[in-house]
C-alpha positions as CSV (number, residue, x, y, z in Angstrom):
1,X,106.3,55.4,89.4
2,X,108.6,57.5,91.5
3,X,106.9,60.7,92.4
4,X,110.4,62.7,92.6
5,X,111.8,62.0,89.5
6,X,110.6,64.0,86.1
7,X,109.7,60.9,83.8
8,X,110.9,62.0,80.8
9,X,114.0,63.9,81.1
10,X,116.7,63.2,79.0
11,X,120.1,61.7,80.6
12,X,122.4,65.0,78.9
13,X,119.4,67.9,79.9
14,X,120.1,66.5,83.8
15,X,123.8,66.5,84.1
16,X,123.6,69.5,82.7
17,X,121.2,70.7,85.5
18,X,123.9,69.3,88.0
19,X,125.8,72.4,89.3
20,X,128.9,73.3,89.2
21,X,130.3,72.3,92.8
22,X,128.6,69.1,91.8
23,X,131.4,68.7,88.8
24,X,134.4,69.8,90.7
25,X,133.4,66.7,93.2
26,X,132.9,64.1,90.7
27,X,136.3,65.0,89.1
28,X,138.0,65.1,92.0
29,X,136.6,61.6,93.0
30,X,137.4,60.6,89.3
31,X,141.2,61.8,90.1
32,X,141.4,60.5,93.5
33,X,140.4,56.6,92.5
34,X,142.7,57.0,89.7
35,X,145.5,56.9,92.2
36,X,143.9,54.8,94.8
37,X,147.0,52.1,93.9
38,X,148.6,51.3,97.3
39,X,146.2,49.0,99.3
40,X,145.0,46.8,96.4
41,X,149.2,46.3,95.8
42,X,149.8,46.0,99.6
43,X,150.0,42.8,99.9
44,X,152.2,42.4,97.0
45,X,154.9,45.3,98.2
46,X,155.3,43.7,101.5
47,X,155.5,40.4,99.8
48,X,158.3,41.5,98.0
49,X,159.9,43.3,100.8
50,X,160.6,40.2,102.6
51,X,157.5,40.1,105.4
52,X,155.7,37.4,106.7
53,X,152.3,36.6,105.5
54,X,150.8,37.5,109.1
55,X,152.0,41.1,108.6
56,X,150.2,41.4,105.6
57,X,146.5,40.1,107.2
58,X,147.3,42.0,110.1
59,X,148.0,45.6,107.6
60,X,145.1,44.5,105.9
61,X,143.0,44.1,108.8
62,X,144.1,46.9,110.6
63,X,143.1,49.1,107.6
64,X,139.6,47.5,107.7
65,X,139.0,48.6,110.9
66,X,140.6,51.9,110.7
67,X,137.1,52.3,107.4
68,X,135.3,51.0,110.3
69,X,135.7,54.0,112.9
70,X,136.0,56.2,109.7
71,X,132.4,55.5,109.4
72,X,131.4,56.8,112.4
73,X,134.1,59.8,113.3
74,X,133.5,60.9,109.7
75,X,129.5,60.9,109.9
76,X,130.0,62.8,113.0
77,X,132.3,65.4,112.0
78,X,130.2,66.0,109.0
79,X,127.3,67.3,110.8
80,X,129.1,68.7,113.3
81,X,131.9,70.8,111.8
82,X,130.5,70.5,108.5
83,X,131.4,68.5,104.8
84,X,134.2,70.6,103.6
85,X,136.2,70.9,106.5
86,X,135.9,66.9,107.0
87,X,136.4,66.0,103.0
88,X,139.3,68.2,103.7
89,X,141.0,67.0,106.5
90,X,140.4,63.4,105.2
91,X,142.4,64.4,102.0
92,X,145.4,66.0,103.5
93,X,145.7,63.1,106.4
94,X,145.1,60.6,104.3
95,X,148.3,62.1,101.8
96,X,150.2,62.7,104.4
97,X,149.7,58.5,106.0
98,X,150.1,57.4,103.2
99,X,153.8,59.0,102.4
100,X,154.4,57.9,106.3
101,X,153.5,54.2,105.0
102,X,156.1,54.0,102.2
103,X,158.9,54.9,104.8
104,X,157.4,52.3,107.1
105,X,159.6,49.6,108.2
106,X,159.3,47.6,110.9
107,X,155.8,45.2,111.2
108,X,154.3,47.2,114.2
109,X,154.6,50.5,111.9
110,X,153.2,48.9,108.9
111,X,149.9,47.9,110.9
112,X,149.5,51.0,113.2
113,X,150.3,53.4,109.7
114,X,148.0,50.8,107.3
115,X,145.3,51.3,110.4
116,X,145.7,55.6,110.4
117,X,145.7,55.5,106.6
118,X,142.3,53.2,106.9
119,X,141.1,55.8,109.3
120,X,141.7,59.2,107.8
121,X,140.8,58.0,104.2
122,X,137.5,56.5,104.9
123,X,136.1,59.9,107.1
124,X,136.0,60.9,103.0
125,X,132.6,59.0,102.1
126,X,130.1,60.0,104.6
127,X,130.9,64.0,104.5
128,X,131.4,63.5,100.6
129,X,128.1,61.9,100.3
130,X,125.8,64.2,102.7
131,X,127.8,67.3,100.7
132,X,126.3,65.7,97.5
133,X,123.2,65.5,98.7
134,X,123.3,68.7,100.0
135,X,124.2,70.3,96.6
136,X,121.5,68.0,94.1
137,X,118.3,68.4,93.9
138,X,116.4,65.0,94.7
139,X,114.9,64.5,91.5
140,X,118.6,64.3,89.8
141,X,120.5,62.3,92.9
142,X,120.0,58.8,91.3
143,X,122.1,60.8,88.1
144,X,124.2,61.9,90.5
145,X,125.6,59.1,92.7
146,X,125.7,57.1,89.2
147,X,128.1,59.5,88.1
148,X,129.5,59.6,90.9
149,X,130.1,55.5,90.7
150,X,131.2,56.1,87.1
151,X,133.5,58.0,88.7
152,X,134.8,55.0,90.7
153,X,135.3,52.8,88.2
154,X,136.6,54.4,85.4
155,X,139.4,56.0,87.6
156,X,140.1,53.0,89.9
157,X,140.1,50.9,86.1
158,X,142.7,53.5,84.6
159,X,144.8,53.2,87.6
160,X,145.1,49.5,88.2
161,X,146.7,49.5,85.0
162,X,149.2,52.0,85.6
163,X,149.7,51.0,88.9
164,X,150.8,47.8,87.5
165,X,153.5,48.7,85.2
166,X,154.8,51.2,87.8
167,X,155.4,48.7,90.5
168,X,157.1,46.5,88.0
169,X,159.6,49.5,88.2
170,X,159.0,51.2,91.5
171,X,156.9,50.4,94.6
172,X,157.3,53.7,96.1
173,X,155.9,55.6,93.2
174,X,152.4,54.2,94.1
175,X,152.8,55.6,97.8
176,X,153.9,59.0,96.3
177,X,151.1,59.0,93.6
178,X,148.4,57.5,95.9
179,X,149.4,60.7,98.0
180,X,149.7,63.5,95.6
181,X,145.9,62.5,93.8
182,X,144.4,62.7,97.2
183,X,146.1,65.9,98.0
184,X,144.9,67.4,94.2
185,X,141.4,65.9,95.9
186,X,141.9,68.0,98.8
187,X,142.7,71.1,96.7
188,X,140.0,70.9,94.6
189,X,137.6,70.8,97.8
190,X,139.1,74.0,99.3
191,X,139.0,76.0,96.4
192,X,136.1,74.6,94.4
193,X,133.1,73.2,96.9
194,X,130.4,75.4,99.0
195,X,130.5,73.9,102.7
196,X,127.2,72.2,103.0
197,X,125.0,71.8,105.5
198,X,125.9,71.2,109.4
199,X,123.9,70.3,112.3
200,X,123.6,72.9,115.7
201,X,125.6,71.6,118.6
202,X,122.7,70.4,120.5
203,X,121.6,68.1,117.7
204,X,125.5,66.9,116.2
205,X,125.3,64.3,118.7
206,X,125.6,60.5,118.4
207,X,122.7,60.2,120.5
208,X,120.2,62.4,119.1
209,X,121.4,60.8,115.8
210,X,120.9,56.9,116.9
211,X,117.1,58.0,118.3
212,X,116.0,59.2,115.3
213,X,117.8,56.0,113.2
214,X,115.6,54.2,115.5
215,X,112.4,55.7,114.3
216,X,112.7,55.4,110.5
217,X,112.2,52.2,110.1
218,X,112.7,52.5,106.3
219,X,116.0,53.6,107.0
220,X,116.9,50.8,109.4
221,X,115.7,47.9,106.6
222,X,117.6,49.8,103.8
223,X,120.7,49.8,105.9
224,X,119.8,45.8,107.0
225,X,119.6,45.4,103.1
226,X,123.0,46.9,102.3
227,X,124.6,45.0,104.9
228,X,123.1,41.7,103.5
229,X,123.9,42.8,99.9
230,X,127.5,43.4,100.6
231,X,128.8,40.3,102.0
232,X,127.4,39.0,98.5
233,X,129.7,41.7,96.7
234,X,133.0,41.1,98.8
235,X,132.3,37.1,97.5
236,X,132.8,37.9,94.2
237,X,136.5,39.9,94.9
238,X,137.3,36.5,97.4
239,X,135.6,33.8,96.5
240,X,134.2,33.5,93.6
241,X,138.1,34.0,92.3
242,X,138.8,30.6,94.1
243,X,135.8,29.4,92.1
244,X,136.6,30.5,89.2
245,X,139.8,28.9,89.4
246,X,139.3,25.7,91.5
247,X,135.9,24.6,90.4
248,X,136.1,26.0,86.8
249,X,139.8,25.4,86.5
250,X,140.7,28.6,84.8
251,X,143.7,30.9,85.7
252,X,143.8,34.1,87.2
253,X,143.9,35.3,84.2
254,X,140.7,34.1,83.3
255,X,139.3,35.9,86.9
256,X,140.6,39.4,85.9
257,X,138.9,39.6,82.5
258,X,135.5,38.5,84.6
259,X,135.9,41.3,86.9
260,X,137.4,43.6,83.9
261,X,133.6,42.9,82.5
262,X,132.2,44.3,85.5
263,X,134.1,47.5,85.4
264,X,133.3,48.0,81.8
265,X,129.7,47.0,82.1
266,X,129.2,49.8,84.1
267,X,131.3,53.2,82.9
268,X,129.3,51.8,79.6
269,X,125.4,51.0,81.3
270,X,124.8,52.1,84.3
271,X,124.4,56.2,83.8
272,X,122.2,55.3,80.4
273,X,120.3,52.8,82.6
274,X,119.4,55.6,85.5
275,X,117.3,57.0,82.6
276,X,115.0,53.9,83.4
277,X,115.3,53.1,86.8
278,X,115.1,56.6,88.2
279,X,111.4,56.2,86.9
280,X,110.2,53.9,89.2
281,X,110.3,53.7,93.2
282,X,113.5,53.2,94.8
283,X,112.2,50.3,97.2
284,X,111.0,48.7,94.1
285,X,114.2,48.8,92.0
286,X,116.5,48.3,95.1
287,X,114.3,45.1,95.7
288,X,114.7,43.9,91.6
289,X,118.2,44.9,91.6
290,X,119.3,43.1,94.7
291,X,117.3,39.7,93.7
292,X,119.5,39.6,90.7
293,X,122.3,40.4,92.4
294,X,121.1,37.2,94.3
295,X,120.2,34.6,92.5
296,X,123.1,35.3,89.6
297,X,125.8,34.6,92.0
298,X,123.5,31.5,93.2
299,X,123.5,30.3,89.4
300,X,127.2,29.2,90.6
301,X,125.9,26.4,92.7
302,X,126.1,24.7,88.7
303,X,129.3,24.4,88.3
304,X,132.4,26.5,86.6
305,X,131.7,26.0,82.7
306,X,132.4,29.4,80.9
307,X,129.1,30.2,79.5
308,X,127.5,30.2,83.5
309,X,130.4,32.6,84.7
310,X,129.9,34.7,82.4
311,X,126.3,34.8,82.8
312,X,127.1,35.2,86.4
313,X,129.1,38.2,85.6
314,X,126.5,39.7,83.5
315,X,123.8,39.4,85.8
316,X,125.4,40.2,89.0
317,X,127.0,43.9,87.2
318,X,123.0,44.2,86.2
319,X,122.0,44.1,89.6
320,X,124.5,46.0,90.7
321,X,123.7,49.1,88.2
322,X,119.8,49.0,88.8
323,X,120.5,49.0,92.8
324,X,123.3,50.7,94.1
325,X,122.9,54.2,92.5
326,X,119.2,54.5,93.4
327,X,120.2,53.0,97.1
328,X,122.5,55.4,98.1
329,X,120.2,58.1,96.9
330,X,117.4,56.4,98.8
331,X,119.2,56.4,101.7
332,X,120.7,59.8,101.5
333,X,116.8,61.1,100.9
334,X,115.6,59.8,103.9
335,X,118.5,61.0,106.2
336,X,117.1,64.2,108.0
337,X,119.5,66.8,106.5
338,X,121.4,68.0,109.3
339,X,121.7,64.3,110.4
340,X,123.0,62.9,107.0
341,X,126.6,62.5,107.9
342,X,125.6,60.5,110.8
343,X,123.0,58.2,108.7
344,X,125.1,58.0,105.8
345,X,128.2,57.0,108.6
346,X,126.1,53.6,109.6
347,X,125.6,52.9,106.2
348,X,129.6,53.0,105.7
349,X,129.6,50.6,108.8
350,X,127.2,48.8,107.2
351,X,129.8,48.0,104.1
352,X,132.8,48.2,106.5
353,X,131.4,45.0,108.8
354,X,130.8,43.5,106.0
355,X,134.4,43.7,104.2
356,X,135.6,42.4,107.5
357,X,133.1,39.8,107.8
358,X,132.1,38.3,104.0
359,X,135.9,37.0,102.8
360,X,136.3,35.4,106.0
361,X,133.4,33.5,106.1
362,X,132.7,32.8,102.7
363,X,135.9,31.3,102.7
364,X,135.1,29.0,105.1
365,X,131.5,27.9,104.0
366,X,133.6,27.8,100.5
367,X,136.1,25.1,102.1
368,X,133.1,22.9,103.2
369,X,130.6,23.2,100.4
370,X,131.2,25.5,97.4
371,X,127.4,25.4,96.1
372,X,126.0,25.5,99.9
373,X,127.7,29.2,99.5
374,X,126.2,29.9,96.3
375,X,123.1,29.4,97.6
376,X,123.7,31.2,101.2
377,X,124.2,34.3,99.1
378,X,121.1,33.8,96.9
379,X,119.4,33.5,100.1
380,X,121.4,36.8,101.4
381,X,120.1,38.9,98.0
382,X,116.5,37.9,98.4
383,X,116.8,38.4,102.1
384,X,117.7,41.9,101.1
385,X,115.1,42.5,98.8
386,X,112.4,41.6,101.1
387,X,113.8,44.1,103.5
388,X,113.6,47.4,101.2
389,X,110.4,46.0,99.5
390,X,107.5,48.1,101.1
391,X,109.5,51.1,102.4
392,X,108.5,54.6,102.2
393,X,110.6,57.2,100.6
394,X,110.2,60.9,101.1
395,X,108.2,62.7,98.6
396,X,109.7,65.8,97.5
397,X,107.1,68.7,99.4
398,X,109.0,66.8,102.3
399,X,112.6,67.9,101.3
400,X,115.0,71.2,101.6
401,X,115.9,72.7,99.1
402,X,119.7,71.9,98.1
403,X,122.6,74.2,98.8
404,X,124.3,73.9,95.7
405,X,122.5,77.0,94.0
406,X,122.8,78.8,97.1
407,X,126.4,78.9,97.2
408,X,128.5,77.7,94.1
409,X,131.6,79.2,95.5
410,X,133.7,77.8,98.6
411,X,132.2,78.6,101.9
C-alpha cells in the first residue's frame, strides 16, 4: 500500500481539498489545449499553401527540437527565477510566435518561427508542473496530475473538432485562436497563481542539479522508464495508423474513431480509477501500468482484424490511465523541491528525444517487419517496468509542506 495516500478517501472530498490556485491552473490548462489547433494542422496549412513536403518535416522538426531545449531552459528558469514568472513568459512568447507564424512566408521563416514557437511553448511544462507540486499536498498529487491530464484531453478533444471546421473556412483563425487561449493562459497565471517555490542562486545551477540526478537512482530509472514508455506512445500516433490501415485495411477513418476511444476512455476512467491506484505504491502501479501498455500494443504482432485493435486500444488507454498520472507524481515527489524544475526538465527531454526518435524509427522497423515492431515495443513496456519496479519513493515525514495554503493569492 502506498504510505502517502489516505486509503479511503472519496474522489469528490479530494478535489475538493485541492486549493484554489490549484483550479485556476487546471482551467487554464483546460483552456489552453482547447486552442492548441495549429501544429497538429501544420502540415496540412502549408500543404495547402503550396510548399514542398521537406518544408513541412523540416517545421516539424524544428519545433521538436525547439520542446527539446524547452525542457531544459524551462527547468532552469523555474528554479531559478521561479514558476510564475516562467509559465508566464512561456504564455505571452508563445502567443506572440505563434501570430508571427501565421504571417510567415518564406520556408526559412516557417522553420526558424515553427522552432521559437517549439521553444517558448514547451518552457510551459516543467515550471507548470514543479508549481503544481508546489501547491498539492502529496497525498492528493496522483488526483491532481489526473486532472490535470483530464484537462488535456478533454480540451485538446473539443478543439480538434472545432479546429476542423474552422480551417475548412479559415487557416488563419487557428493561428489567432491558438494565440489568444494561450494569452487567456498567461492571464490567468498573473492574476490567479501564488509564485512557487525557487531555488537560491548558488544552488539554480545545472550542475548542482545533474549531481544530485546522479544520486537518486530512483529518479534516474523512472526517467529511463518514461523514455522507454514513450517511444511506445508516439507508435500508436505514427505507426500503428499505417497498421491500422495497411495491415488491417481500414481507412483513416477507421484510425480516428481508435484514437477517439482513447480520448474518451480517459476524460470518462482515469480520475475514477486514481481512486484505486493512488492506493498502492507508485513503482508498483507504474510497473503494471507500463506492462500493459506493453504487451497490448505487442498483441498487434496478430494481425489487423477489428476485434484485436480494438482490444489494443482498450488495453493500451488502461495502461496508460493506471501509469502516467501516478508517474509524474512519482517523479515530481522525488525531485528535491528547489530542484524540481530542473528534474521535472529531463523528464520533458525524456518525452522530447523520444518524439524525435520513436516515428522515425518505428517507421523503419515497420517497413521491414510490421510484427518484429510489435514485439520491440512489448519488449520496450516490460523493459520499463523492470526499471521502476523496486524503487523507493519518499515517504511523506520526508516532504515540505506545499505552498498552495501559504499563499492562494498571486505572489
Amino acid at each position: 500500500m502506498n504510505a502517502n495516500a489516505p486509503p479511503h478517501a472519496s474522489l469528490w472530498s479530494d478535489l475538493r481539498r485541492l486549493p484554489r490556485s490549484y483550479w485556476i491552473l487546471f482551467s487554464g490548462t483546460l483552456i489552453n489545449r482547447f486552442g492548441h489547433f495549429v501544429i497538429p494542422f501544420l502540415a496540412l496549412y502549408l500543404k495547402r499553401e503550396g510548399y514542398d513536403a521537406w518544408v513541412t518535416g523540416a517545421a516539424l522538426a524544428a519545433y521538436g527540437a525547439g520542446g527539446l531545449l524547452a525542457n531544459i531552459s524551462g527547468g532552469y528558469c523555474a528554479d531559478r527565477i521561479g514558476r510564475k514568472p516562467t509559465i508566464l513568459f512561456s504564455c505571452m512568447s508563445a502567443a506572440a510566435a505563434m501570430l508571427a507564424l501565421s504571417q510567415a512566408h518564406t520556408a526559412g521563416s516557417i522553420i526558424v518561427l515553427s522552432g521559437m514557437v517549439g521553444l517558448v511553448s514547451a518552457m510551459y511544462f516543467p515550471a507548470a508542473s514543479a508549481l503544481l507540486a508546489d501547491l498539492v499536498p502529496v497525498e492528493l498529487r496522483v488526483r491532481a496530475f489526473g486532472c490535470q491530464r483530464l484537462a488535456v484531453n478533454l480540451g485538446f478533444a473539443l478543439g480538434m473538432m472545432t479546429a476542423g471546421a474552422l480551417a475548412t473556412h479559415s487557416f488563419v483563425w487557428l493561428f489567432v485562436i491558438d494565440a489568444a487561449t494561450t494569452a487567456a493562459l498567461g492571464l490567468l497565471v498573473l492574476v490567479g497563481l501564488p509564485a512557487g517555490r525557487k531555488a537560491s542562486r548558488t544552488n539554480a545551477g545545472w550542475g548542482v542539479a545533474l549531481r544530485s540526478m546522479r544520486s537518486n537512482g530512483a529518479y534516474l530509472r523512472a526517467v529511463f522508464a518514461s523514455f522507454c514508455i514513450a517511444m511506445v506512445f508516439w507508435q500508436i500516433s505514427s505507426t500503428w495508423g499505417l497498421h491500422v490501415t495497411v495491415v488491417g485495411g481500414y481507412s483513416e477513418k477507421v484510425y480516428g474513431w481508435l484514437m477517439a476511444l482513447n480520448g474518451l476512455m480517459i476524460v470518462a476512467l482515469e480520475l475514477p480509477l486514481t481512486s484505486l491506484t493512488r492506493r498502492f505504491a507508485a513503482p508498483r502501479v507504474m510497473s503494471i501500468g507500463y506492462l500493459i501498455v506493453g504487451l497490448s500494443i505487442g498483441l498487434s504482432a496478430f494481425g489487423g482484424a477489428m476485434p484485436l485493435l480494438v482490444a489494443v486500444m482498450v488495453l493500451f488507454t488502461l495502461g496508460e490511465m493506471i501509469a502516467l498520472p501516478v508517474a509524474h507524481s512519482f517523479i515530481a515527489t522525488l525531485a528535491p523541491d528547489d530542484m524540481r524544475g530542473r528534474f521535472m526538465g529531463v523528464l520533458g527531454v525524456a518525452w522530447s528525444s523520444a518524439t524525435m526518435i520513436g516515428p522515425a524509427a518505428g517507421l523503419a522497423l515497420f517497413e521491414h517487419s510490421p510484427a518484429l515492431l510489435w514485439i520491440a515495443c512489448c519488449g520496450l513496456g516490460a523493459l520499463a517496468a523492470a526499471s521502476v519496479a523496486g524503487c523507493r519513493q519518499r515517504t511523506k515525514e520526508e516532504l515540505p509542506e506545499p505552498v498552495g495554503s501559504l499563499s492562494e493569492e498571486a505572489g
